[in-house]
N, C-alpha and C positions, 0 to 999 in steps of 0.2 A: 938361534942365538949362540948353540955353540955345538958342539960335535960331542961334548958328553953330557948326561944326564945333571940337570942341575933340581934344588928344591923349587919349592914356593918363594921362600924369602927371597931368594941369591936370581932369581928369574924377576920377580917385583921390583928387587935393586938397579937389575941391569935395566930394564923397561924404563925406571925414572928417571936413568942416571947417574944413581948414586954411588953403581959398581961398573964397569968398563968391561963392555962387553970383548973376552981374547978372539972371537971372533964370531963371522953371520951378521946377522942384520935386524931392525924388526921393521915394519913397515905400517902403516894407519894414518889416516886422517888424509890423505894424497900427500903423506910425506913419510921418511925413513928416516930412525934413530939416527945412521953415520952421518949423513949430508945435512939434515936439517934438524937438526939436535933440538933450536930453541922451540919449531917450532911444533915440533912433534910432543916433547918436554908440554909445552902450553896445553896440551889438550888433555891432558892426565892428574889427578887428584891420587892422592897417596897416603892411606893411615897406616905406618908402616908398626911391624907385630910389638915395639917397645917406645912407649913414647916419645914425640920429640918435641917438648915444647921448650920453653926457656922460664926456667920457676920464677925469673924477676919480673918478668912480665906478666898485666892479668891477663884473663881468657880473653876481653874486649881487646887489646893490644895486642894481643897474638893472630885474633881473627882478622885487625885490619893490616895487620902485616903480609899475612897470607892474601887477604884482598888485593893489594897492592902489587904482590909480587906475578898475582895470579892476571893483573893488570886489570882488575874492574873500574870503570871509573873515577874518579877522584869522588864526582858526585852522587856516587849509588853506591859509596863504600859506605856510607855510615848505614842506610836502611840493607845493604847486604849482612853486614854485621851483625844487629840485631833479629833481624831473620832467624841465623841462625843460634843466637844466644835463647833465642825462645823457643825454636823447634827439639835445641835438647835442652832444655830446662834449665840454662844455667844465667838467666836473668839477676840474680837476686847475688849470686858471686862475679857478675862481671867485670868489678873492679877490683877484685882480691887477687896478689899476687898469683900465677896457676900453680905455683911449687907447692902454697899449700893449698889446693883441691884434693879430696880423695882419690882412691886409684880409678873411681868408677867415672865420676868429672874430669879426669883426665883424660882418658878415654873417648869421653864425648867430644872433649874438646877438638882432642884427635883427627874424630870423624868429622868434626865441622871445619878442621884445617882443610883435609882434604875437598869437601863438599865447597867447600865456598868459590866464589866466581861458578858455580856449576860447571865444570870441567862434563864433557860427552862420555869419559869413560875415568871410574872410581876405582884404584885397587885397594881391597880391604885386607890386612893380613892379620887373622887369628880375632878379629875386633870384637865382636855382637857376640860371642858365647854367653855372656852373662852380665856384660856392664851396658850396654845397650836396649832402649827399646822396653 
């Protein structure tokens, strides 16, 4: 990825996309970050170490966003959704805005952005120390 030492995060970044790698490459899926961006991109789920959700939206509307972008079907976005609103417990808040969810429900949510569509490879940065699980 690059010729000098980078962290966790700023290596996490570049792997998604979200930072531009100054040079190198990475490779996975029978595709590489430079040449095949979207579809290298497609195969990766990302709970990145500070939240990124959007507070006006609830957690159901966050995960079918991510559904969608993740390209799950139109017709397996609603039972993907709920999947994961029950696998981390957040049933019972899934139409409250997310901004106001605790730090720990946000968190989850998190993981479930990234998890959803089941991406082949997850990167979790700093997640499960305490609000997970």
């Amino acid at each position: 990825m690059s010729d000098v030492l980078t962290g966790k995060t700023t290596s996490f970044r570049m792997l998604t996309g979200d930072e531009v790698m100054s040079s190198g490459n990475a490779y996975g899926f029978n595709r590489n970050l430079k040449s095949s961006r979207t579809d290298f991109l497609s195969n990766i789920g990302y709970c990145p170490q500070f939240d990124a959700i959007i507070g006006a939206l609830s957690g159901k509307e966050m995960l079918e966003l991510f559904a969608y972008l993740r390209g799950v079907p139109s017709s397996e976005v609603n039972k993907e959704v709920e999947k994961w609103l029950h696998k981390l417990g957040l049933e019972k808040s899934a139409n409250v805005p997310c901004g106001q969810y605790s730090g720990g429900m946000k968190r989850r949510l998190n993981v479930g952005i990234a998890m959803i569509g089941d991406p082949p490879v997850v990167l979790l940065d700093e997640v499960c120390r305490t609000h997970c699980y």
